[in-house]
Structures are given as structure tokens and as C-alpha cells.
N, C-alpha and C positions, 0 to 999 in steps of 0.2 A: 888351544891354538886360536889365536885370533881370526874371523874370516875378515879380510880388506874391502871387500864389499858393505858387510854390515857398518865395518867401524866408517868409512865412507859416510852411510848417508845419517850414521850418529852424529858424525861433525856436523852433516848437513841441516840437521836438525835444529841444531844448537844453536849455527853463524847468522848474525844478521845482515854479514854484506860479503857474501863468497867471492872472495876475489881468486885473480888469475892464478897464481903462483902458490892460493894453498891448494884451489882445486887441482893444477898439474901436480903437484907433491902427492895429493890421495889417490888418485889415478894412475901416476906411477908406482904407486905401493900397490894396487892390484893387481899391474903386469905393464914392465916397462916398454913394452910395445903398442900399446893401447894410444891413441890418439882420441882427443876430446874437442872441443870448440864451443864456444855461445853463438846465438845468434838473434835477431832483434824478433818481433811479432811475428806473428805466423798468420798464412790464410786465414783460419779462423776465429782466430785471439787476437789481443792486444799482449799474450803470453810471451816471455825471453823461452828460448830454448838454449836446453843443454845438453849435447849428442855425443858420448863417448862410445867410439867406433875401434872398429879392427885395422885400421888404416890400409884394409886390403889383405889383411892376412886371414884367411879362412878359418886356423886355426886358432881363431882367438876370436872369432863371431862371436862364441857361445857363452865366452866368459865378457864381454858386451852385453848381450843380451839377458845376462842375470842380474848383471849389475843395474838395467833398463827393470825389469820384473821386480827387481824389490826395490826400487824408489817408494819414498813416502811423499804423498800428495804436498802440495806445495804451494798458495797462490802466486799466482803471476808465472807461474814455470809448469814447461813440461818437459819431458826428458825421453831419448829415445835411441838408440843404441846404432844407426848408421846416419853417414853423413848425409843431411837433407839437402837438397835443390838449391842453389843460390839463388836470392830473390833477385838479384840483377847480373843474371849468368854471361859471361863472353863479354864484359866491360874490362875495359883496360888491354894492355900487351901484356908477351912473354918475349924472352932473349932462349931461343934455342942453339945451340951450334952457332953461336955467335949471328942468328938472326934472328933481326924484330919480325915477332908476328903481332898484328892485330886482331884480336880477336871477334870482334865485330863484322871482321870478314869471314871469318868458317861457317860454312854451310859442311848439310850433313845429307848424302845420298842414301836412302834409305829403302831398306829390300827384305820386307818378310820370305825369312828361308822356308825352304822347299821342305814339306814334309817334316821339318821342327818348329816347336813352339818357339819363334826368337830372331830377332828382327838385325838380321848385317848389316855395317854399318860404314860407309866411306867419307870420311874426313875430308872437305874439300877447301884450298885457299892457296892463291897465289904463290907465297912462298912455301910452301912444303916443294915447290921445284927443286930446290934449292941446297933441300933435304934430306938426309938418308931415310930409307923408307921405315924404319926403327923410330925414329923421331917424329917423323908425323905421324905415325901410328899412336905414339906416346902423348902426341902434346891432343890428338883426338881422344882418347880415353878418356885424360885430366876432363876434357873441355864436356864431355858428355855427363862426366861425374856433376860437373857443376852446373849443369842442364836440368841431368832428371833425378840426382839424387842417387844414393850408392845401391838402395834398396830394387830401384828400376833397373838398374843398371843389371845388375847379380841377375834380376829374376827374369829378364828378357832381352837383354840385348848378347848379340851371337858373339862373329868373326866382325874385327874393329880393324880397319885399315886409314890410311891418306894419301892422297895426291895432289897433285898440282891441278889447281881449278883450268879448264879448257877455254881459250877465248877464241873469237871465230877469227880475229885479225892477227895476222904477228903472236906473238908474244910466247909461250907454251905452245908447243907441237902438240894437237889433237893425235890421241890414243887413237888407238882402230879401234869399231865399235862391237860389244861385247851383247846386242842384244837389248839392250838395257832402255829404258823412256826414261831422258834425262829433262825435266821441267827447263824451258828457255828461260824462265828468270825466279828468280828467288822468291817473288810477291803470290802468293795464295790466297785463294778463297777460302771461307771457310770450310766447305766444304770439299775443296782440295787438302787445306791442311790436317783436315782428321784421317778422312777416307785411307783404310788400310787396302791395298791394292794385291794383285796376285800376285805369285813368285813372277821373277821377271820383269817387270814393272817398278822401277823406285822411282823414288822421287827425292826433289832437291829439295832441303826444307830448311828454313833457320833454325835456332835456339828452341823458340816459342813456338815454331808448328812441330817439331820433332818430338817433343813433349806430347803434344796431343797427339801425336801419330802412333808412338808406343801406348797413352793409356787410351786409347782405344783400340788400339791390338789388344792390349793385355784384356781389355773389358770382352771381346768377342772370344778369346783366347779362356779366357778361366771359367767359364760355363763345361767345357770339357769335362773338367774334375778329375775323370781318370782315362786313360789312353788303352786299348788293348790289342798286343801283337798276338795269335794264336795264345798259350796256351798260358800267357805275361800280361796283366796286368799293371800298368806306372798311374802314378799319380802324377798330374799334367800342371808346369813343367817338374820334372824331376830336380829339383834344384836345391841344396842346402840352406839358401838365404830366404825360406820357406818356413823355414823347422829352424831358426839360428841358434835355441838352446840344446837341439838335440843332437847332443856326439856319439853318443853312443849306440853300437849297428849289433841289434840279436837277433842275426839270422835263425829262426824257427821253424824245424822240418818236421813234419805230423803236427803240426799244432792240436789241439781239442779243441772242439765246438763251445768250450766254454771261453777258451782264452778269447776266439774269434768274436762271441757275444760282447765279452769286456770291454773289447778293444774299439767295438762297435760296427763290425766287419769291415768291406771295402773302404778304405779313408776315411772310417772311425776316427773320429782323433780325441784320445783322451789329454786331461788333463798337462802329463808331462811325457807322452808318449805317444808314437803314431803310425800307423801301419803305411809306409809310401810303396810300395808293391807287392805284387804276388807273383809267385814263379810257378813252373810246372803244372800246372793247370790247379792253383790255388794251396797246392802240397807246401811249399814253402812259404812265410808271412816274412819279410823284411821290414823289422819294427827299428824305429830309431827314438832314440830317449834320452832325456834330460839327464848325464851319468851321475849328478850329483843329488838325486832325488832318488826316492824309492822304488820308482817306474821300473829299472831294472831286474829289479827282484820281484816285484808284483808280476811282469812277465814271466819271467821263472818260475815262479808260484801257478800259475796259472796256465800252463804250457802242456800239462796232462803227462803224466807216466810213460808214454811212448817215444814222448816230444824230444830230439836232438837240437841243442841250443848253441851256435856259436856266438859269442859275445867280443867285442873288441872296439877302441878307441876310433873311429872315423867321421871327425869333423867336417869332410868334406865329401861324403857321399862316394867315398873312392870303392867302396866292396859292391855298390849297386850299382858302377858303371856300365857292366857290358848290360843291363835292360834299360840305362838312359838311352841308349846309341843313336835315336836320331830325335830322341825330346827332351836334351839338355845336355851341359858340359861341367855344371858346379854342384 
């Protein structure tokens, strides 16, 4: 049987000028749901990038993310499996509901949640008045994707809303107040626009401060490592787009002190396999694995004679929900 990913980057090998319509033909042969795109230099190169993504679908991260893991080097190209940052994010309009919005108007209130790792988010601009709240919820999401990148997006951003921006004369009727320090103007310090604030506290930010507002959450945020309720250990944030190759969920009850060693104990992370919690006061291991690689079975193998193994398909982290409950939702 042919694998579409290999025969892929065999063509890639070969072509001296990949253009549009053969890369969307080989891409569509690995799964017609996959979305792809190039893009020009990157921060650190003068490198084109080539990003073929899930287009949002959870369930196809992983086959993304294999297809990113076996690329063969390449000069002038790098290759990476979710959609990257627009380098000139919030340029141009959109036509929603039959209104122009500009985008160069959306600002974004922003509010690290309370007791989760992952920053809520309010869409603000004039016409979302105008709006169904579905709509500018919607056209905020797009605008974030194209902000921070789909990777930021997955592994720290919360609850995503919009509204109609407040003006102090006429125009929008001022909300009653929710508590909330809304910044009087858009313009930031720098040290305004990094500073991650307590719950309760957001602030108003463009494009370009809302980006440094997240990675610097996420930089205070990911020294955690691992989070512990009583008797539960999570790996902090619990989130799929973490692990994007690993679907596969084998729940292990009694594990042996050897599998534990293997695996390299608390957020060991091997190779193609990785322990993201412990339950029961460490009696159960929630490993998640690469299903297409041997990881599966090496856990098995290694699981010790006692050991009860459930094994099953879960791309999106749905069987270790109830110990996300307040440190993640993907």
C-alpha cells in the first residue's frame, strides 16, 4: 500500500519548482480535508514556508503533524504542520452579514482565566453592533488565528467572544460594567502591552500587543509543567495541540515500576509516546501515542503482568477530560 505522506515528499524530492496545484493534488491524496498554504521569509530566515494544517479539525492534527515529522530538509524551506502568524495580521476588510468590517479596527480585551491556564478573549469593533453575536464571535477567532498563529491559539487561548466597541458619546450604548479595567485607549507601553495581569483585570490590546500578551503568559504559564489536584496529576495545559501526533489514549491501571521508568515518570516524554496524567494517586498512567508507530505496543509490552490496558482512538484528548476540568478544553 502506498503511504501519501511518503509518496509526497518523494515528489518533493524530485520537483524543482512545486508549484500550487501539484502541491494541493498531493495533499489532497493524504486527506481531502487538510488544508496547506506557502508563505514568504520567516522571523528567522530568509526561508518560504510550507504549513499543511488541520484546517481546525482536531481530528486530522496528527496526520498534519506526520506529514511535518517526515519532511526531508530542504534549502530555502521549512515546513510545519499549523497555520503560522500572518506577518501583516488585521490588513484589509471582511463583508460579514452583508457588513464591511475593517480590520485594523478590532482590538482584543483580554483576561487570563481564573484558576485555568488560558487567556479569554473579547473581540472589540464598532460594527459587530450590528452583528449577531455568532458572527463576531466568528470573524474574532479568524482575526486571532491570523494574529497569533493556530498553534497559540489551540494551546492558550480560552472562551472567544465580540462586541460592539463602547464609545463615551452617542453612538453604542455603554454595557453596565462587569468589573472589568478596560484600557482608555488602544496605545501601550511596552510594558503595558506584555504585562499578564490578574484575573479580573483585561486589557485592551491591538494585534501586535495581544501577541506579546499571550507569549508572555504562556512563558510564566509553562514553567508549571505539571498541575496537581489531590490525588491527579495533569500536565499543564492539558491540551492536544501539545502531543499533535499522539491519538492514541492507553489508559494503564497498575502500571510496573518499569513501564514508569521507560516512560521516564511524571512527563517523561518518550520518543513517540507520553504520559500527560496520573490519576488515583499515580495507580493509573494516561499515556497518549503516536498510533502509527510502535509506542503502542512498547507500552503494552512494558505495562507488567498485573497491568489492565484500555486502548482507543482519541485525537482530542476527549477520555482525559474530566482531569482537564479547569486546566484546558482541547
Amino acid at each position: 500500500m502506498i503511504d501519501p505522506i511518503q509518496e509526497f515528499w518523494r515528489w518533493w524530492t524530485a520537483c524543482e519548482q512545486p508549484g500550487a496545484a501539484a502541491v494541493d493534488r498531493r495533499v489532497r491524496a493524504i486527506d481531502a480535508g487538510l488544508g496547506w498554504e506557502f508563505s514568504g521569509g520567516t522571523a528567522t530566515a530568509g526561508n518560504r514556508l510550507l504549513a499543511v494544517h488541520s484546517t481546525g479539525d482536531p481530528t486530522l492534527r496528527a496526520l498534519a503533524a506526520r506529514w511535518a515529522a517526515a519532511a526531508v530538509p530542504t534549502d530555502g524551506w521549512e515546513f510545519v504542520a499549523a497555520r503560522p502568524a500572518s506577518p501583516s495580521p488585521l490588513s484589509g476588510a471582511v463583508v460579514v452579514e452583508g457588513v464591511r468590517i475593517d480590520l485594523s479596527e478590532l482590538r482584543f480585551d483580554a483576561l487570563p482565566a481564573e484558576h485555568r491556564p488560558e487567556i479569554d478573549v473579547t473581540g472589540v469593533h464598532p460594527a459587530f453592533a450590528v452583528l449577531g453575536r455568532g458572527a463576531a464571535r466568528r470573524v474574532t477567532e479568524l482575526a486571532l488565528a491570523d494574529v497569533l498563529g493556530e498553534t497559540r491559539v489551540d494551546l492558550w487561548i480560552g472562551a472567544v467572544t465580540g462586541r460592539a466597541r463602547v464609545h463615551r458619546t452617542g453612538g453604542t450604548r455603554a454595557a453596565p460594567r462587569t468589573g472589568l479595567v478596560r484600557g482608555g485607549s488602544d496605545a501601550q507601553t511596552p510594558a503595558d502591552a506584555g504585562a499578564v495581569r490578574a484575573p479580573g483585570d483585561a486589557r485592551r490590546l491591538s494585534g501586535t500587543a495581544v501577541r506579546r500578551f499571550v507569549d508572555d503568559f504562556a512563558a510564566l504559564e509553562c514553567w508549571r509543567t505539571w498541575s496537581r489536584m489531590g490525588d491527579v496529576a495533569v500536565w499543564w495545559p492539558l491540551r492536544g495541540a501539545r502531543w499533535p501526533r499522539f491519538d492514541t489514549h492507553l489508559a494503564v491501571t497498575r502500571a510496573s515500576r518499569d513501564l514508569v521508568r521507560a516512560l521516564g515518570g511524571n512527563g517523561g516524554i518518550a520518543a513517540d509516546c507520553v504520559v500527560v496524567a496520573w490519576e488515583d494517586g499515580g495507580r493509573v498512567a494516561h499515556v497518549y501515542a503516536d498510533g502509527v508507530t510502535s509506542a503502542p505496543a512498547f507500552v503494552e509490552a512494558r505495562a507488567g503482568p498485573g497491568a489492565v490496558i484500555e486502548r482507543g482512538y482519541d485525537p482530542t484528548l476527549a477520555e482525559v477530560r474530566h482531569l482537564a476540568g479547569l486546566y484546558g478544553r482541547r
